[in-house]
C-alpha positions in Angstrom: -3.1 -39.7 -3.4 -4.2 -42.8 -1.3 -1.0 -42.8 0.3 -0.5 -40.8 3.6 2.8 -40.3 2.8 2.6 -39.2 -0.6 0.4 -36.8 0.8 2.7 -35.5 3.4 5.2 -35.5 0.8 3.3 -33.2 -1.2 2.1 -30.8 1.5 5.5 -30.1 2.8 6.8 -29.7 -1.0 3.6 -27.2 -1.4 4.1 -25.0 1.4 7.8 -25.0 0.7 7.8 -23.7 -2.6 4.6 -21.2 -1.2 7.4 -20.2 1.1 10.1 -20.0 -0.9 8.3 -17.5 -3.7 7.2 -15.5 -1.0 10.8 -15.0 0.4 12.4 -14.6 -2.9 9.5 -12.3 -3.9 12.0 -9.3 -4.9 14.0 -11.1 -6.7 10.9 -12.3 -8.8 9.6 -9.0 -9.1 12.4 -8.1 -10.4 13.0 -10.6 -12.9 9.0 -10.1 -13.7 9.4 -6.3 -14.1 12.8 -5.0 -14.1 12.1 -3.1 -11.1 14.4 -3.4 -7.9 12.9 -3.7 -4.0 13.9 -4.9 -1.3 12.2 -6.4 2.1 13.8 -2.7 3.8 11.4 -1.0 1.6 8.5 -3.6 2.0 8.6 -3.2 5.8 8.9 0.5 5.7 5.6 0.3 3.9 4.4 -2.1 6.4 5.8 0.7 9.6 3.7 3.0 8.0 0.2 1.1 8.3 -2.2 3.0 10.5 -4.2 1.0 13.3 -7.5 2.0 11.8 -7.0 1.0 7.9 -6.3 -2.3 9.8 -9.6 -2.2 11.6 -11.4 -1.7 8.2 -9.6 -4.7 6.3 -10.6 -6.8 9.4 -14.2 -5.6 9.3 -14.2 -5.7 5.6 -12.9 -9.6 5.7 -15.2 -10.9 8.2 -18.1 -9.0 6.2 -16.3 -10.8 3.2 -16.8 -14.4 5.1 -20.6 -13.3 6.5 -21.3 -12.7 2.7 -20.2 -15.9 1.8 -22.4 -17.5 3.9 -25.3 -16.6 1.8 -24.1 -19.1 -0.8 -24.1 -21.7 1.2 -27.2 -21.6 2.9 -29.0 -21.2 -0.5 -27.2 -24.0 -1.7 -27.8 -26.1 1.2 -31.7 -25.6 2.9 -31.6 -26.0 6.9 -28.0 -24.5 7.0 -27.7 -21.7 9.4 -25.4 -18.8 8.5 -23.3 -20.0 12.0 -22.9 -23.1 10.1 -22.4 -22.2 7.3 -19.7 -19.7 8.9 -18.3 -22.4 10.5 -18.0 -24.7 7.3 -16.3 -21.8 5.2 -13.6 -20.8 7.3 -12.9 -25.1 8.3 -12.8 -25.7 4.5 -10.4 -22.9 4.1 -8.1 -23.3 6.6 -7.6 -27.1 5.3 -7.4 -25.8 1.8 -5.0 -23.1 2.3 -3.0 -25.8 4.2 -2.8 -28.7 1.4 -2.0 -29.1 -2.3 -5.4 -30.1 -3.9 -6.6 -29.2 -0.8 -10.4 -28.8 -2.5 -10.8 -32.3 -2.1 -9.9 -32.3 1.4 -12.8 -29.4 2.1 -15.2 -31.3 0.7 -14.6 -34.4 3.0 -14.6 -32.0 5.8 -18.2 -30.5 4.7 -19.3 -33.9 4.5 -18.4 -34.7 8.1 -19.8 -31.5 9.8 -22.7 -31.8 7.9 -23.7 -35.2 9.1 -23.1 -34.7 12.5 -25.7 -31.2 12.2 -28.2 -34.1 10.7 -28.2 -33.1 7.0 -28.5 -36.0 4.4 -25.6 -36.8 1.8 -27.4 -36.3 -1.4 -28.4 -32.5 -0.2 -24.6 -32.0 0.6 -24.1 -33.6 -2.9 -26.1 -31.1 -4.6 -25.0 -27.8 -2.4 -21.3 -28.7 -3.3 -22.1 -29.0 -6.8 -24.6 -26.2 -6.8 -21.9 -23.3 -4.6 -19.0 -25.4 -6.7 -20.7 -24.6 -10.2 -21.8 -21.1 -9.0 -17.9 -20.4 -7.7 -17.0 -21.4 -11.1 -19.2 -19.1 -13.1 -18.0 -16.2 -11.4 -13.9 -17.7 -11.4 -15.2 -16.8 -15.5 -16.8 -13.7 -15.1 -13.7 -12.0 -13.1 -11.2 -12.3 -16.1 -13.9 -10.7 -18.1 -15.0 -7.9 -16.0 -11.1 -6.6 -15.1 -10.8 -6.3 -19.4 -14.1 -4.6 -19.5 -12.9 -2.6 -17.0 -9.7 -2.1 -18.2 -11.0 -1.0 -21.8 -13.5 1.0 -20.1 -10.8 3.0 -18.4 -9.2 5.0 -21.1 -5.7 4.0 -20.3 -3.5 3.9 -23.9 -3.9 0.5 -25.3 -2.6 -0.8 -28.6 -5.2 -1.6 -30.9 -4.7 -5.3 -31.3 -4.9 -5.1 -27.2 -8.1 -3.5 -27.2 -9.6 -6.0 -30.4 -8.4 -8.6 -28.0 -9.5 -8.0 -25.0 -13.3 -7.4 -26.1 -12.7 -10.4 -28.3 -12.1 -12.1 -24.8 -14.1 -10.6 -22.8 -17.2 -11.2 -24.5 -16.6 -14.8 -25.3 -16.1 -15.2 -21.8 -19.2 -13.8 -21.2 -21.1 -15.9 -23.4 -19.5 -19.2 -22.0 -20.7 -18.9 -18.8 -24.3 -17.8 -20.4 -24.1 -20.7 -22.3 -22.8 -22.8 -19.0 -25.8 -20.9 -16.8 -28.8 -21.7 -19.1 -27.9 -25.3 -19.7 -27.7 -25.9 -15.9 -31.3 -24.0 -15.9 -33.1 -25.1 -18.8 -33.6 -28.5 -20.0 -33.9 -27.8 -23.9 -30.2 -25.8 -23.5 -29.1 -28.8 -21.7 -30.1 -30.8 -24.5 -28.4 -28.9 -27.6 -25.4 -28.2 -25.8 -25.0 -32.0 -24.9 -25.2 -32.9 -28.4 -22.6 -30.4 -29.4 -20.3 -31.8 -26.5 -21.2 -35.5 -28.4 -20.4 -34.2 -31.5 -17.0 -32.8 -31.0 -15.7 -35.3 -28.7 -16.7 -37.9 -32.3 -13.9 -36.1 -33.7 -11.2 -36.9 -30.7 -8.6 -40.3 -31.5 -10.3 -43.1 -30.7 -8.1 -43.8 -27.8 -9.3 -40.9 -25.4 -12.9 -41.0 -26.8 -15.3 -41.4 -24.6 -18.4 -43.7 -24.8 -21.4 -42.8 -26.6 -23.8 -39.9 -25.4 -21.1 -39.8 -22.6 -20.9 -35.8 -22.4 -25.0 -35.6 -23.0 -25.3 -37.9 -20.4 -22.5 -36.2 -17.7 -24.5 -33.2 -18.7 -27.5 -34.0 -17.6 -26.8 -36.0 -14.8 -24.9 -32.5 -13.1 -28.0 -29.9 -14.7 -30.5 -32.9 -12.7 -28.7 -32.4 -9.4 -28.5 -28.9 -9.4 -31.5 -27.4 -11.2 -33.8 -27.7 -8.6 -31.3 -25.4 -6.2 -30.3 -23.1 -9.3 -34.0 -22.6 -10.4 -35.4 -21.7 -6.6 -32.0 -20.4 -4.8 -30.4 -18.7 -7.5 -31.1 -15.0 -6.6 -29.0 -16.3 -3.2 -26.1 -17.3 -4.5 -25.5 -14.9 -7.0 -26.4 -12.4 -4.1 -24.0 -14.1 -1.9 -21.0 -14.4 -4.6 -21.2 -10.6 -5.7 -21.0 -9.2 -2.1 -18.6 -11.7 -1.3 -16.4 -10.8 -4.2 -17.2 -7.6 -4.0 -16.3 -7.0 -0.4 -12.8 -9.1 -1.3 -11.9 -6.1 -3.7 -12.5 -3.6 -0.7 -10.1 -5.3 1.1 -7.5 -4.9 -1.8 -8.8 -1.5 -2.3 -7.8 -1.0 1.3 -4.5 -2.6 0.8 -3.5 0.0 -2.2 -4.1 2.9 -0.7 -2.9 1.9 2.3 0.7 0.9 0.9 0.2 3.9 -1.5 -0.5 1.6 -4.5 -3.5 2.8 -5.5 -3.4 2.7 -9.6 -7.1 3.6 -10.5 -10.5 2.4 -9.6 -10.9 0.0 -13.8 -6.9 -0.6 -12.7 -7.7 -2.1 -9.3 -10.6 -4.0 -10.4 -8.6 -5.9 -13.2 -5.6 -6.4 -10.5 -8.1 -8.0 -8.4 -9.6 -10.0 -11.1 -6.2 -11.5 -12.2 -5.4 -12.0 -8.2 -8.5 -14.3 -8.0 -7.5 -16.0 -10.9 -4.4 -17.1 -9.9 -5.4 -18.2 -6.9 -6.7 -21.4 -8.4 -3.3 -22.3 -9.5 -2.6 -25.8 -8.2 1.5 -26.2 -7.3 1.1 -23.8 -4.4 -1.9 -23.7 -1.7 -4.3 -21.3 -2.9 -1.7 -20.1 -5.4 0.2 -18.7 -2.2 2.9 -16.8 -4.1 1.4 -16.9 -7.7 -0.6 -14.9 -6.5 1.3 -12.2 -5.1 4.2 -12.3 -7.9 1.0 -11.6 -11.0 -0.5 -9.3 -8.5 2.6 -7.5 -8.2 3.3 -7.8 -11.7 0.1 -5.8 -12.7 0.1 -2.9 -10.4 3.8 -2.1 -11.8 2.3 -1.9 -15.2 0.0 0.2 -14.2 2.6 2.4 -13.0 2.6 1.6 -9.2 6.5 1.9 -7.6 7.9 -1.8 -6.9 8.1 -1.5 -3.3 4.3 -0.2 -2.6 2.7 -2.7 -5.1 4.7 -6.0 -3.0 3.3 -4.2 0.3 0.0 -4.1 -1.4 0.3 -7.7 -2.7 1.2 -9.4 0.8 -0.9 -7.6 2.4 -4.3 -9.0 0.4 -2.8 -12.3 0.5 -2.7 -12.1 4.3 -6.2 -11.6 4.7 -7.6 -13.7 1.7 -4.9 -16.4 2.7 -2.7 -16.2 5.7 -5.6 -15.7 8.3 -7.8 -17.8 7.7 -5.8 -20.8 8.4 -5.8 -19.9 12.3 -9.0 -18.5 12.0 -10.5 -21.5 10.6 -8.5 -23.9 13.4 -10.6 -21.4 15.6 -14.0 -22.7 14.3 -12.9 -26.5 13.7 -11.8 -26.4 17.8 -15.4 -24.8 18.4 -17.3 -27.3 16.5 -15.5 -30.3 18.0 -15.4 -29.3 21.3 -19.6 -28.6 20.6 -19.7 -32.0 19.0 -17.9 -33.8 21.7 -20.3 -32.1 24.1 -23.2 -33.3 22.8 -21.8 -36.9 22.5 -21.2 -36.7 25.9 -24.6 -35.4 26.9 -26.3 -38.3 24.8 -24.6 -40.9 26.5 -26.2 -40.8 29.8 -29.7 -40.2 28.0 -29.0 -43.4 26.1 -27.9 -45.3 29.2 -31.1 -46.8 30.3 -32.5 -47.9 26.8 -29.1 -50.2 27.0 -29.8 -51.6 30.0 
């Protein structure tokens, strides 16, 4: 990934295939769920949108994005929420933009950070610490839509129902698991010697070295404890409103394409939606996304044509805008930045001579 041109290579191949599944979206849905739409009946949908359920998705987003910044400045101490504002929707816009664009993001939070003055190892820890806590809840989705689902009363087989508790609660106790060994040294400990212990019993030739998963362990509970013991309140405060605003938005979306399957319905659609966001082969899973989301509301007995409304829609405003939105802030804090460079210059003027 060293090369610039490999890179290129694999942005343009990225957002091509993104592209591509988005304009051969009814023929997937179709081949996903036997139903037949069109882009006629899509855009009729889209005619029928009223100016003010698109002033509450807008408000509901940018709440979504103020939310957000709670995590960060809990993770990161001295971080104002403009910054932190400013930092979100620049990391977003280059990860919606880039294959494995995560990476990217963090090299960009690393460069705004300096220039506001704040020292690498904090940054370290922040990205670990929002990254971890991002994680945890990327585990808890899948496991609230079952609960959700179960919880619902819609007719489910038996073996589905078995299943999906069976799921759902060891889902639940994996990220326990995950969020006491990040907090308490002991758990940290014993769950390090189990990692040891069953990585013995991988070939020899993958192994790795001795206390290696103890040690990787503690290394990532060391850097992160101190903001996870203090902050934690924070970020999960920050995560649930952000998450939780991000289903308003979708809840928006389905009633206003008329795809509105149930309250336990549209929280598992927009657990499985997050989800497959994180698939790799497309930006943000630009497309993925829509086709599973899609999917879903169909089985839940949403018509074809409102649930790919419904489906583009969220992915506008969890996707689409935040790529120009994002250029926005990255313009603002350059043009700020080159400001200030040029106001120290004169200041520093006289010391040189």
């Amino acid at each position: 990934m060293k090369n610039r041109w490999v890179q290129i290579g694999l942005s343009v191949a990225s957002l091509g295939l993104a592209a591509a599944l988005v304009v051969f979206l009814p023929q997937i849905v179709q081949a996903l769920t036997g139903k037949t739409v069109s882009w006629t009946e899509i855009g009729a949908r889209f005619a029928a949108l009223s100016w003010q359920a698109v002033a509450l998705m807008a408000v509901l987003w940018l709440a979504s994005l103020l939310a957000y910044t709670f995590v960060l400045t809990a993770s990161l101490p001295g971080l104002t929420h403009l910054q932190a504002l400013t930092l979100n929707a620049g990391g977003s816009a280059v990860s919606n933009l880039l294959p494995f664009g995560g990476a990217a993001g963090v090299a960009l939070t690393f460069a705004m950070t300096k220039g506001w003055g704040f020292p690498a190892r904090a940054v370290v820890v922040s990205t670990l610490s929002s990254g971890v806590w991002n994680t945890l809840f990327r585990f808890v989705l899948p496991a609230v839509g079952i609960l959700a689902l179960l919880a619902s009363g819609k007719a489910l087989s038996p073996a589905v129902v078995q299943a999906g508790w069976a799921g759902a609660l060891s889902i639940l106790v994996l990220v326990c698991v995950a969020g006491a060994a990040l907090y308490w040294d002991r758990a940290a400990a014993l769950l390090g010697r189990a990692l040891d212990a069953l990585m013995r019993l991988a070939p020899p030739a993958v192994r790795p070295g001795e206390h290696a998963a103890s040690a990787a362990l503690e290394r990532l509970r060391a850097d992160t404890s101190a903001v996870v013991r203090t902050r934690w309140r924070g970020l999960t405060l920050g995560m649930v409103s952000f998450l939780g605003l991000q289903w308003l938005v979708l809840v928006c979306c389905l009633h206003a394409t008329g795809a509105y399957p149930g309250l336990a319905q549209s929280i598992a659609a927009f657990a499985l939606s997050r989800v497959l966001t994180t698939a790799l082969v497309t930006p943000s899973g630009t497309g993925i996304m829509e086709a599973g989301t899609i999917g879903a509301l169909v089985f839940f007995g949403v018509p074809a044509d409102s649930a790919t409304a419904a489906a583009l829609l969220f992915g506008f405003w969890t996707y689409t805008v935040e790529i120009p939105f994002g250029g926005l802030a990255l313009g603002a804090w350059a043009l700020l930045r080159r400001r200030e460079g040029a106001q120290a210059a004169p200041a520093e003027e006289p010391a040189g001579r």
